[in-house]
C-alpha positions as CSV (number, residue, x, y, z in Angstrom):
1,X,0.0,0.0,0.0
2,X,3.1,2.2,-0.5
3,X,4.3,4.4,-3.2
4,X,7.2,2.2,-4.5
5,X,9.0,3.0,-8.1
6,X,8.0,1.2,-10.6
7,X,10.8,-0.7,-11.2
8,X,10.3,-2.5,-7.4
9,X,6.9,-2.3,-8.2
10,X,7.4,-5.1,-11.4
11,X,9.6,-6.7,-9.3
12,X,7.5,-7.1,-6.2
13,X,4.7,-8.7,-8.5
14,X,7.3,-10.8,-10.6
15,X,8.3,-12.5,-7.2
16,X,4.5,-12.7,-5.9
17,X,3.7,-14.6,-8.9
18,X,3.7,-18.2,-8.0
19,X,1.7,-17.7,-4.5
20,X,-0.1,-15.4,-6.1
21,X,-3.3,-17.2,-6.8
22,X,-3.3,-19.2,-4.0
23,X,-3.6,-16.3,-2.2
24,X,-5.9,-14.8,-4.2
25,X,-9.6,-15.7,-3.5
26,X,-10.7,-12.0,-2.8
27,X,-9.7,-11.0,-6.2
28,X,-11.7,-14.1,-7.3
29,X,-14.9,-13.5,-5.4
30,X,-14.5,-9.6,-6.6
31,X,-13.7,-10.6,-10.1
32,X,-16.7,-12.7,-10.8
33,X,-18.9,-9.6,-9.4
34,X,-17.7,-7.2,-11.7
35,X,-18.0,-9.2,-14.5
36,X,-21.6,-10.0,-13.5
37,X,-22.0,-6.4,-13.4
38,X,-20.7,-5.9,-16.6
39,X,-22.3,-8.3,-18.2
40,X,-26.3,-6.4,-18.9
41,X,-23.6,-3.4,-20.5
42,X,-22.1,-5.3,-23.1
43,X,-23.5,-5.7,-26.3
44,X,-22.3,-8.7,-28.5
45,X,-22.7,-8.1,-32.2
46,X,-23.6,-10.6,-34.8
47,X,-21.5,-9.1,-37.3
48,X,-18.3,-8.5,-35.6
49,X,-15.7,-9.6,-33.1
50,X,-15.1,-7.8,-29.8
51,X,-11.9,-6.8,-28.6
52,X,-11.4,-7.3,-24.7
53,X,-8.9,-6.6,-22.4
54,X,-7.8,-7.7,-19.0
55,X,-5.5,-4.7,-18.1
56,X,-3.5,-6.3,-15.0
57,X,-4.0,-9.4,-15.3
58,X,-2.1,-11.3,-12.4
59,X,-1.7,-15.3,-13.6
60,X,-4.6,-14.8,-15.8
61,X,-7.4,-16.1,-13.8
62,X,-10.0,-12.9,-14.9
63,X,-8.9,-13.4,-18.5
64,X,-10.1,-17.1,-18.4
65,X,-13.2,-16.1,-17.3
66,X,-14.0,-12.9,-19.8
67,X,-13.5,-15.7,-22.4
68,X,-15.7,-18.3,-20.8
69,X,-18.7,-15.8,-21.1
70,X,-17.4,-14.2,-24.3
71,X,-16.4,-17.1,-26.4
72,X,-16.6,-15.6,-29.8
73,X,-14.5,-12.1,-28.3
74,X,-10.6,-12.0,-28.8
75,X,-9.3,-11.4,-25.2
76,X,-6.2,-10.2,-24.1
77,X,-4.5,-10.4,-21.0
78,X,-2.3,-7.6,-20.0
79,X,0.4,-7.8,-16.9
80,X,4.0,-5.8,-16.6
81,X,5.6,-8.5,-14.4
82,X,8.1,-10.8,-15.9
83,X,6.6,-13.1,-13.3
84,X,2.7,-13.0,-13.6
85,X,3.1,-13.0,-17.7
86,X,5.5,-16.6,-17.7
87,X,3.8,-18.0,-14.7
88,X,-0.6,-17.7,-17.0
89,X,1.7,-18.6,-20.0
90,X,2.1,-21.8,-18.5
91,X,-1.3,-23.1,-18.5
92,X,-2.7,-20.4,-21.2
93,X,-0.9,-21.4,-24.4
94,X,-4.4,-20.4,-26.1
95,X,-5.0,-17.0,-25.1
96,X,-3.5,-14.2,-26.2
97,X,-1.1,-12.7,-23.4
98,X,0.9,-9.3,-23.9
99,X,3.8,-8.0,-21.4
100,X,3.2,-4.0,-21.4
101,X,2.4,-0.7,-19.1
102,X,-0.7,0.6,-18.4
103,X,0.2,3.7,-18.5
104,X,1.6,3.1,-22.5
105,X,-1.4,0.5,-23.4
106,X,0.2,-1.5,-26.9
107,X,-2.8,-0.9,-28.9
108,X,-3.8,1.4,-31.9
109,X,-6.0,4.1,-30.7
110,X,-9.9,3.4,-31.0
111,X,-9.1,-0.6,-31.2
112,X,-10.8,-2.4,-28.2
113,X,-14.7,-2.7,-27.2
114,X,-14.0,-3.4,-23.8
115,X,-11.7,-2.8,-20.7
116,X,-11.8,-5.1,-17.8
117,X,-9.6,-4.2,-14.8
118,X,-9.9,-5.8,-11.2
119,X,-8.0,-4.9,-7.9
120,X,-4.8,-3.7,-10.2
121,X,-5.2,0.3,-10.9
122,X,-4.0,1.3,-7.4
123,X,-0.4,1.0,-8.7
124,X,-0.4,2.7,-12.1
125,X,1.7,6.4,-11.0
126,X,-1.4,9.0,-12.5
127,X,-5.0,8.5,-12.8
128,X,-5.0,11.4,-15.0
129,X,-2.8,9.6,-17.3
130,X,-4.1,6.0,-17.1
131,X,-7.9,7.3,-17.8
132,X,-6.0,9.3,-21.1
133,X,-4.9,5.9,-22.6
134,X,-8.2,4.4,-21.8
135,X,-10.0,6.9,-23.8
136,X,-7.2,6.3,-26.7
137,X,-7.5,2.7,-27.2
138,X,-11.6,2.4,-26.8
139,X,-13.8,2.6,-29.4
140,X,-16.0,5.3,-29.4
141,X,-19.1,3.8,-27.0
142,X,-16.2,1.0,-25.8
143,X,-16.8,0.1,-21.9
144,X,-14.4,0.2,-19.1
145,X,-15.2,-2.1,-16.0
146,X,-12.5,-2.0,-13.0
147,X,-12.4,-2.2,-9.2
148,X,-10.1,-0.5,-7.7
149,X,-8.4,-1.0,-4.1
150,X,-9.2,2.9,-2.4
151,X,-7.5,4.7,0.8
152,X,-9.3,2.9,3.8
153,X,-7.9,-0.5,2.6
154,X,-5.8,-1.4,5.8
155,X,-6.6,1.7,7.6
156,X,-6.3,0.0,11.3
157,X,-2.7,-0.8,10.1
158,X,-2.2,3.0,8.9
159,X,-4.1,4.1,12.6
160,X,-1.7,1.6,14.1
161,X,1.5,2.0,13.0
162,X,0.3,6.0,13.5
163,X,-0.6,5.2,17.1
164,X,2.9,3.9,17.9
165,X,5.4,5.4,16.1
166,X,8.0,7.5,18.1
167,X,9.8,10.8,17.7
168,X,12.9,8.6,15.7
169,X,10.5,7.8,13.0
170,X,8.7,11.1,12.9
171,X,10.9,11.3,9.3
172,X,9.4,8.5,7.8
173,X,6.9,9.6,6.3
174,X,6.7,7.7,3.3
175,X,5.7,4.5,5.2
176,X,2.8,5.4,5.9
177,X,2.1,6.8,2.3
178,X,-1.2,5.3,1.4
179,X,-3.4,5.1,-1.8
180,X,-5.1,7.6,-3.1
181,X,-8.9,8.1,-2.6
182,X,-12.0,7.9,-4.3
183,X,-12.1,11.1,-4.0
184,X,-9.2,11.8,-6.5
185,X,-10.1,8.5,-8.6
186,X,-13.5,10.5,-9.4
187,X,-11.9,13.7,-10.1
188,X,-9.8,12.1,-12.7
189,X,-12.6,11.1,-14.1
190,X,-14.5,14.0,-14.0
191,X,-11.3,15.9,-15.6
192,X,-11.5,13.3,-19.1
193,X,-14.4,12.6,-21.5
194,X,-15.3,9.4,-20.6
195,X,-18.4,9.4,-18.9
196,X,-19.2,7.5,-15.8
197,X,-22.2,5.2,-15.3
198,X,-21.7,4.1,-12.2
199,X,-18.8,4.9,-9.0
200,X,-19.4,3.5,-5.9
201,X,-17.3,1.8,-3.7
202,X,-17.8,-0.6,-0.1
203,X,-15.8,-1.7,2.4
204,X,-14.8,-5.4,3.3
205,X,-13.5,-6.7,6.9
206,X,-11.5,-9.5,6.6
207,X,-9.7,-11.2,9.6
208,X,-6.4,-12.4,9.8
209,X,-5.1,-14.2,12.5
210,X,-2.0,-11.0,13.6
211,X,-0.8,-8.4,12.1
212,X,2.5,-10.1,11.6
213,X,-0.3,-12.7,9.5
214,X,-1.2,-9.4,7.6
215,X,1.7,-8.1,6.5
216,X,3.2,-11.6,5.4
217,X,-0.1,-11.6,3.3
218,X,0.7,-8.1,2.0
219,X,4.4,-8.6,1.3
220,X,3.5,-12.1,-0.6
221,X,1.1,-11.1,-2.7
222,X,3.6,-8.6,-4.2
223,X,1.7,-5.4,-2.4
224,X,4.2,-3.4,-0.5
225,X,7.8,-3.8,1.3
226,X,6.9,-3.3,4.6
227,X,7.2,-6.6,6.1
228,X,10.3,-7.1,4.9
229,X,12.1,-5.1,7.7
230,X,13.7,-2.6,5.7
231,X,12.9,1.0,7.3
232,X,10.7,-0.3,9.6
233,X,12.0,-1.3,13.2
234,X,11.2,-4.7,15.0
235,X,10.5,-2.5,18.4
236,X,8.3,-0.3,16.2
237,X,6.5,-3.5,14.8
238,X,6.3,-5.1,18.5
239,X,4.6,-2.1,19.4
240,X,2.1,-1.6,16.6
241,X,1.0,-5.4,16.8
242,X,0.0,-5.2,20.3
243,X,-1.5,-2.4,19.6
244,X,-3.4,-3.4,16.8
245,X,-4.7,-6.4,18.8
246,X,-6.2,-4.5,21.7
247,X,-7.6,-2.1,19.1
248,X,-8.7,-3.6,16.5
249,X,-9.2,-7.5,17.2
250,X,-12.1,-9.9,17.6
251,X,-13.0,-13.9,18.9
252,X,-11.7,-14.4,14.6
253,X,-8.5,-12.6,14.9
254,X,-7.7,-9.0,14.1
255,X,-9.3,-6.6,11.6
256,X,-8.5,-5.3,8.2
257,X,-10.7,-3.1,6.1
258,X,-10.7,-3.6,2.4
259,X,-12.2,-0.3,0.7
260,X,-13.4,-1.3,-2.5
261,X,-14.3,1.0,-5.7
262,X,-16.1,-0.2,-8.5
263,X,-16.4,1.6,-11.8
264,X,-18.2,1.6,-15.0
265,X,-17.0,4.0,-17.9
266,X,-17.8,4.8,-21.4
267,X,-15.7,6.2,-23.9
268,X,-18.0,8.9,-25.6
């Protein structure tokens, strides 16, 4: 949930890859919602073949299912981590799979009907920028469906860590950068031409059984570098854990809010 360069950003996910989908049954249960939603928006004509694209893709498991319920579409899978792209090649031999940016989508402008994109955007570096390309590449009346991780997501970590950090780390700020709002994802969109259909967003509590239990999660599925001990103190993290548990803890283990946003977009 930190602002990382891009470069440790690929290689985070490249390294998350294999665990990845083990640990990815949120994504799953979020994925198969948005594409029900999506699905009364689409239109499927007799007369030609839609382009659709999973931007993000992970090890492809959103891409299998687009082309389960859109057999006769050409679907892409998209992903910028070494990792995630050879790890779905494995088992995806039929399906087209392309390494590339999201920021710098590889596609002639005003090629593809549809956009899929689940739990991924938080990382690209500008909304401004990433909602530029979508309008580029969609046809004119092309959809854009995408959930989005928002600020709240792990917010009793953020008020935890917060809560116990000491005058030493007062400098640190950057560890406790988190992700941008829904606020500034809708302004984004207000600033293009796309037009929004629908923007709303929920919020998910999870359990895990610690924080330490947390943070492995985070660190494995590629997230963040937090847990791995780097600019973060083991007294810090002593402290914040206990904390955590007398704040923010239950009979199922401790707390974690997952602020989810959900979108659907239409280039005009």
């Amino acid at each position: 949930m930190f602002k990382i360069i891009d470069k440790k950003i690929r290689e985070s996910f490249s390294n998350a890859s294999i665990l990845y989908d083990t640990l990815a049954g949120l994504h799953r249960e979020i994925g198969r919602e948005l594409i029900k939603k999506a699905r009364p928006a689409i239109q499927c004509p007799d007369d030609q073949q839609l382009m659709m694209l999973d931007v993000g893709m992970g090890t492809g498991w959103l891409t299998k299912k687009i082309t389960f319920w859109y057999p006769d579409a050409r679907v892409i899978g998209l992903d910028f981590a070494d990792g995630m792209i050879q790890s779905a090649k494995k088992d995806m031999e039929e399906y087209s799979i392309v390494q590339g940016d999201a920021m710098n989508l590889p596609f002639r402008d005003g090629s593809l009907d549809v956009i899929f994109s689940n739990l991924s955007l938080q990382w690209v570096r500008s909304f401004d920028d990433f909602f530029k390309e979508v309008q580029r590449v969609l046809k004119p009346g092309g959809k854009f469906f995408a959930t989005v991780f928002g600020r709240q997501t792990f917010e009793e970590l953020f008020k935890s860590l917060e809560a116990t950090r000491s005058e030493d780390h007062r400098c640190q700020e950057q560890i406790l950068t988190r992700l941008r709002s829904k606020e500034e994802l809708y302004a984004s969109l207000q600033s293009g031409q796309l037009v929004t259909h629908h923007f709303d967003y929920e919020h998910i509590k999870v359990h895990y059984p610690s924080m330490m239990d947390l943070l492995k999660w985070i660190k494995k599925i590629g997230a963040n570098r937090l847990a791995n001990g780097s600019r973060v103190g083991k007294d810090w993290l002593n402290r914040t854990d206990q904390y955590y548990q007398q704040h923010f803890s239950d009979r199922m283990g401790v707390q974690a809010t997952l602020e989810i946003i959900w979108m659907e977009i239409e280039n005009q």
